[in-house]
N, C-alpha and C positions, 0 to 999 in steps of 0.2 A: 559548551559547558565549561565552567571556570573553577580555578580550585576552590575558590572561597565561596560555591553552592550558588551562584548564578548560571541562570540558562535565559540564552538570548535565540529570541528567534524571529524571521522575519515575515512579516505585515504589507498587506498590500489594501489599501484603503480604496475601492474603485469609482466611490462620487468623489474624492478629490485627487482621483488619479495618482496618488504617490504611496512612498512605502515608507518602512518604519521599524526598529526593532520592537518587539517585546519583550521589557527584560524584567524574569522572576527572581526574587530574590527575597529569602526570609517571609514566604506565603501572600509576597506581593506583587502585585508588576505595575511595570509605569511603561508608556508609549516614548519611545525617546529616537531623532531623527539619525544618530550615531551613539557609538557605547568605546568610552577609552579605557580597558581592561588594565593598563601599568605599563610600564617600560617605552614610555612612549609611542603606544602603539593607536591608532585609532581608526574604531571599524566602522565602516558605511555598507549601506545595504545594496542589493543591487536595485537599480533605476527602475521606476516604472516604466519607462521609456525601452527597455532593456528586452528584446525582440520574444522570448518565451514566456515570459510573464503577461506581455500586451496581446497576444496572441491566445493566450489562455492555455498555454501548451502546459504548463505549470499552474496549480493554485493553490493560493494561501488563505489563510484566515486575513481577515481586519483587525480584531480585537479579541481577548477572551471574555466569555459570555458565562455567566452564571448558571449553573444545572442543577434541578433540585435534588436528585442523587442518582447516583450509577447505575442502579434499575430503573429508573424513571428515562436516564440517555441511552442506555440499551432500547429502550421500548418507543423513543422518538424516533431512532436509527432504523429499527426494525418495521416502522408505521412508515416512513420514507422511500423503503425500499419497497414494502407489499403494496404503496400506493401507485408505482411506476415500472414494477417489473412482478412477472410473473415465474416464480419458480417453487420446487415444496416448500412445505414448511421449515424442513429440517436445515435446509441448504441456507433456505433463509435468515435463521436462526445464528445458520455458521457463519455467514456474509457480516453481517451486526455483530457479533462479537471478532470479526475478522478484525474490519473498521477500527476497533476497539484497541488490536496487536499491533497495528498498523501504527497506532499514534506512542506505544511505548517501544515499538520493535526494538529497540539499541539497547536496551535489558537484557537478551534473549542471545544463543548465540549458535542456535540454530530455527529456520522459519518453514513452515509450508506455504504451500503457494494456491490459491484458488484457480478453478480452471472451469470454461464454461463450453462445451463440446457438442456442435450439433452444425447443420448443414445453414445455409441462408436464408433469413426471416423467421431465425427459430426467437432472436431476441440475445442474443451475444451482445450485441452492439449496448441497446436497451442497458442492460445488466452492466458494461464496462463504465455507459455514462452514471449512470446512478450512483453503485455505491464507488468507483472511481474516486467520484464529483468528495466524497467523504474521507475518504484514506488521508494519510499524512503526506502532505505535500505533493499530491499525485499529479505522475510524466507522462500523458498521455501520447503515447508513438506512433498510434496507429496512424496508417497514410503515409509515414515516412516513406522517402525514398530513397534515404539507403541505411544503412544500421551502424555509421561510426558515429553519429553524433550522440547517439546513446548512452555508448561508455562515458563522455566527456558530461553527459545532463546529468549521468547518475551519482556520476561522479562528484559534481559539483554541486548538487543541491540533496541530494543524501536522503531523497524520497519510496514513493512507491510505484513500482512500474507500471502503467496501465497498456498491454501491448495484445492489437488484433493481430494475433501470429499469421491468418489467411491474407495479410496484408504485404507477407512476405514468402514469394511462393518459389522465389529462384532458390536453387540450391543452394550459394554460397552462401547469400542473405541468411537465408533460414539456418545455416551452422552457427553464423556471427550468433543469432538471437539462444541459441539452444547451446553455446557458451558463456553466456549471458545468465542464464536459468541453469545452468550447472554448477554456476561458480559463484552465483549471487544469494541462496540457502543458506549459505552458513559464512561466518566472522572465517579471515584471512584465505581468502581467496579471491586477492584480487585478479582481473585478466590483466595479462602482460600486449601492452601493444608497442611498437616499434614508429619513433616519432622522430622526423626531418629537425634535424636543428639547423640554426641560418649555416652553416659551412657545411652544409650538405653532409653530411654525419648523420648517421641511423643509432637513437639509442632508445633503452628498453623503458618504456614508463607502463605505471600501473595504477590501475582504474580501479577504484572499490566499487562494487557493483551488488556488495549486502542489502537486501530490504525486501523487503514484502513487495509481490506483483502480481495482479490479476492478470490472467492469458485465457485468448478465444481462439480455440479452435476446429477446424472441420474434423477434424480425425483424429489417431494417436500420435505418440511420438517413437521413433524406431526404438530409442534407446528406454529401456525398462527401469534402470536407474534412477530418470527425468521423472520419468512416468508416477514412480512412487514418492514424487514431492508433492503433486496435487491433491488437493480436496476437491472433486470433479461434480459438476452437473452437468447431466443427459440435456438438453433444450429441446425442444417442440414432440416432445414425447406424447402433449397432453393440448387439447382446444386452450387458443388465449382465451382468461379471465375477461367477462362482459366490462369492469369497471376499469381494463387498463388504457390510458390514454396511448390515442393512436400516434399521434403527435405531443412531444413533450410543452406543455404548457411555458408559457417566461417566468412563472415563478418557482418554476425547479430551482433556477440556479438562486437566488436568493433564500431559497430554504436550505440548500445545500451552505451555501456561504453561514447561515445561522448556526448551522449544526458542528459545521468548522469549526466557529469561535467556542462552540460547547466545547468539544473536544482539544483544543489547544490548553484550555483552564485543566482540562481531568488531563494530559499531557504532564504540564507543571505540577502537579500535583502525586499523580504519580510513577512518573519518569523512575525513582530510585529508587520504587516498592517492588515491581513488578519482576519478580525472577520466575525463569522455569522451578516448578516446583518439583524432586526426586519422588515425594509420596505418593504421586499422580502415574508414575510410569505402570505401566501393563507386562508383568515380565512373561504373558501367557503368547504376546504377539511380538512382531518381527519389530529389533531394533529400529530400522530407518522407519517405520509407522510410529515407535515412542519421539522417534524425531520431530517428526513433524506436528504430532496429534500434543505434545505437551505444552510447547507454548500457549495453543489456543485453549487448552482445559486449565492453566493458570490464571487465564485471564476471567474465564467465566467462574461466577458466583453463584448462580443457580443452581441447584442441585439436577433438577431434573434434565438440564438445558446440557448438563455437562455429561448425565448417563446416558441419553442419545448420543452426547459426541462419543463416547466408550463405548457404545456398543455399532456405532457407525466403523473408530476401527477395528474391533473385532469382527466385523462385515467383510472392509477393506484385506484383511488378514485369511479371511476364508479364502477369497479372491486371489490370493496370491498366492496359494496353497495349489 
């Protein structure tokens, strides 16, 4: 973002395999292969060729795509997700305007985290690719083999975490990941790591590790703190739905890739509308629940879509009593 109301973001076009800014400016964008902001500086994207992009560890939109209005892309989001995963209503509901947080999140300067909680074959997996596949700019981790390269992806491309925490089951691993999700909630807190320089010198560098991040896991987490950032679904509580596909069809991901470009335009658009709203907070329930429960009820416009999320955390709130 630029001081004179440009935002540039980057494109990956995958029939002609390369990339691309998008740069908005003045309620317009153009596709431009580099962007020279002043002072002779000039920026290039990263390569297609560029190992988490070709890989698909990372994905971007191609272009922005025209949406007929904000309840009409809530309700494309939410028919995406009921058509490939199986979870309530409610959750669902929360998933689709999550999506939604996901793409203004840098508004906001504290987030919740969605969490998907159940044993193996409940459909974790299902749920991270789907709405994953939607999020802004989503770092899909899971299978990693070990958790420093994290800090540096989150670091470097300023997305949303897509991470199967049962994928990380040794102790250390799993502290790296659960400092990760303690320091990535909210604006300044970055983690501090300690990095070799060539003369063999130890100095302190710091990973911004802020955004929005789906997490699956089999159980809880010790620390009750963590605990109370997630928006949580139970999984395989209930028989799978007859119409959900066993195996994901090849046109998920170009449906997914369409819904990106939707969401990249309502992005530009509105990026510098989007604040936590003060007259939303609930002073009947526990600070860190107005934490987390406000950015997503700023973002929804439905009336009724937003008194279930109210009375979900006054649920949360009994729960913690």
């Amino acid at each position: 973002m630029f001081d004179n109301g440009a935002v540039l973001e980057t494109a990956y076009q995958p029939e002609e395999k390369r990339t691309a800014f998008i740069v908005w400016q003045d309620g317009k964008w153009t596709c431009e292969p580099s962007f020279s902001p002043g002072s002779g500086e000039r920026l290039v994207p990263y390569s297609s060729h560029n190992n988490l992009i070709k890989h698909q560890v990372v994905l971007l939109p191609s272009q922005p795509e025209e949406y007929i209005s904000e309840e009409n892309l809530v309700g494309e989001i939410q028919a995406f997700v009921h058509r490939y995963v199986d979870v309530s209503p409610l959750f669902e509901k929360i998933a689709s305007y999550y999506v939604l947080l996901s793409w203004v999140y840098d508004g906001f300067n504290e987030l919740p985290y969605l969490r998907l909680r159940g044993d193996a074959g409940s459909g974790k997996t299902r749920f991270l690719l789907t709405v994953g596949s939607l999020c802004y700019k989503p770092i899909f981790a899971s299978g990693a083999s070990t958790v420093s390269p994290i800090f540096r992806i989150l670091d470097a491309f300023r997305g949303t975490l897509i991470i199967d925490e049962g994928d990380f089951r040794l102790s250390d691993e799993r502290a790296e990941i659960v400092k990760i999700l303690n320091n990535g909630n909210a604006k300044g807190f970055p983690v501090l790591r300690s990095e070799a320089s060539g003369r063999g010198e130890f100095s302190p560098r710091a990973y911004d590790v802020f955004g929005p991040k789906l997490v699956a896991t089999r159980g809880f987490f010790e620390d009750r703190a963590l605990e109370s950032r997630f928006l949580t679904e139970e999984m395989g509580q209930y028989h799978l739905r007859d119409d959900i596909p066993i195996n994901l069809p090849s046109s998920h991901k170009k449906e997914a890739l369409h819904l990106r470009n939707k969401l990249l335009l309502f992005r530009f658009r509105n990026l510098h509308k989007r604040k936590a709203r003060e007259s939303l907070v609930d002073r009947s329930i526990e600070p860190r629940l107005n934490q987390i429960f406000v950015p997503l009820l700023s973002i929804i416009e439905n009336a009724q879509a937003r008194e279930d999320l109210k009375e979900l955390a006054r649920r949360y709130h009994r729960e913690m009593i």
